[in-house]
C-alpha positions in Angstrom: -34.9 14.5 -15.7 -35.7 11.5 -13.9 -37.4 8.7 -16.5 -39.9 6.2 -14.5 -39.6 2.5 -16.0 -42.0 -0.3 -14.7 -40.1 -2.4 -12.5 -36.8 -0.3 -12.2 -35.3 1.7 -9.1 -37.0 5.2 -8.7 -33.4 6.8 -9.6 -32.1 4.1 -12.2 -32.3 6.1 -15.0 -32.2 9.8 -15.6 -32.8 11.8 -19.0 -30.6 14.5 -20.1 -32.6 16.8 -22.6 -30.7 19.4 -24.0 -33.2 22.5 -24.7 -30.4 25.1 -25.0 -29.8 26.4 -28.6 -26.1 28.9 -28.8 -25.5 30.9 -31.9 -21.8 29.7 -31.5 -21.4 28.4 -35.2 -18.4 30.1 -38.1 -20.7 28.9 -41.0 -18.1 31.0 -43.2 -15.3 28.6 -41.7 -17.3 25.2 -41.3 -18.2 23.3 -44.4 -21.7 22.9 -45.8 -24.3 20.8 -44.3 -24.9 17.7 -45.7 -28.5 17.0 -47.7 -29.4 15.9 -44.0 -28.0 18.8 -42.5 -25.0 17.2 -41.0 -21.7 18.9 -41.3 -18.5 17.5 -41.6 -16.4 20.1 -40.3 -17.7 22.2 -37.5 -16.0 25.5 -36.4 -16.9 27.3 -33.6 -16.5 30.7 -32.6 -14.7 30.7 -29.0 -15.9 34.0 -27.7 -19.3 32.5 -27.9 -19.4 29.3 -26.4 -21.3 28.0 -23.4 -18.4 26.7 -21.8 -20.6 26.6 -18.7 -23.2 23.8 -20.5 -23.1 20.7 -20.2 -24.2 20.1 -24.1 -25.7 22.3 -26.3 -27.4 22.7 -29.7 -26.7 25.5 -32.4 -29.4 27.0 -35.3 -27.3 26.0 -38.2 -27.6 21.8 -36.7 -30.3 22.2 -34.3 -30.9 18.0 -34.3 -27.5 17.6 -33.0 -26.2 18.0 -29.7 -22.5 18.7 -28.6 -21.1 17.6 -25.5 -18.6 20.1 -23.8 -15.3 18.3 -23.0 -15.5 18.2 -19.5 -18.3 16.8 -19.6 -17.7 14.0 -21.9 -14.9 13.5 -19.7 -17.3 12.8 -16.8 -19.7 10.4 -18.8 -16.4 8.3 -19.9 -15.8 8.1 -16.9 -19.5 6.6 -15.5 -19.6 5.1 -18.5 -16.2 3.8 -19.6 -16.2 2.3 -23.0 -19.9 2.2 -23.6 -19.8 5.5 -24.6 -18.3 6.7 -28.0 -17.0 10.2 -28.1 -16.1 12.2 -31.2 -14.1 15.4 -31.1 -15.7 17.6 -33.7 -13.9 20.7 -33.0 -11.1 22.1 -30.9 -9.1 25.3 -30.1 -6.2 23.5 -30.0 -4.1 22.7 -33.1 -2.7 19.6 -31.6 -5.9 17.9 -31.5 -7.6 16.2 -34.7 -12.0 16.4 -35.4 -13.0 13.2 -36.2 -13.3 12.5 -39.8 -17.1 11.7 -39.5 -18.0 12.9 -36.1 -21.9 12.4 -37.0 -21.6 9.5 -39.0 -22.6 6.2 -37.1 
C-alpha cells in the first residue's frame, strides 16, 4: 500500500499491512502467553502454514505479525542491517528461536 508524505517521491514509501489471520498455532506445544499476550516460545503446526504469505498473524497473538523466511530474507537484503530479525520458530532442529523474539 502506497503511503503519500508531503514533500516525498510518489513511490518513496510503501506500507505493508498484514490483514491475514492463520490458525497455524500448537498452543498445547507453545508456552503461555505472557500478561501482554506475548509468547515466548512459539510452535507452529507445519501442515498449516501459509508458506505462500509474506507475514501473517494467528488468533492466539493476533497483535503480532510473523515474517516468513524468505521473505525476511528479501527485506535483509533491501534493508541490510537496519532491520532486526528474530527466528521465533523453525522446523529445523539445527536452528535456535530467539530467546525473546518479542522483547525489544
Amino acid at each position: 500500500m502506497p503511503v503519500n508524505i508531503d514533500g516525498s517521491a510518489g513511490d518513496e514509501y510503501l506500507l505493508h499491512v498484514v490483514e491475514r489471520v492463520v490458525d497455524c498455532f500448537d498452543e498445547q506445544r507453545s508456552s503461555a502467553p505472557d500478561q501482554i499476550g506475548r509468547i515466548k516460545k512459539s510452535v507452529f503446526r507445519p501442515e498449516a502454514l501459509p508458506v505462500e504469505l509474506a507475514a501473517f498473524r494467528f488468533p492466539q497473538f493476533p497483535t503480532a505479525v510473523c515474517w516468513n523466511g524468505w521473505m525476511v530474507e528479501r527485506l535483509v537484503g533491501l534493508l541490510g542491517d537496519q532491520l532486526e530479525s528474530r527466528l521465533i520458530w523453525s522446523e529445523d532442529p539445527s536452528l535456535s528461536p530467539h530467546p525473546a523474539p518479542w522483547g525489544f
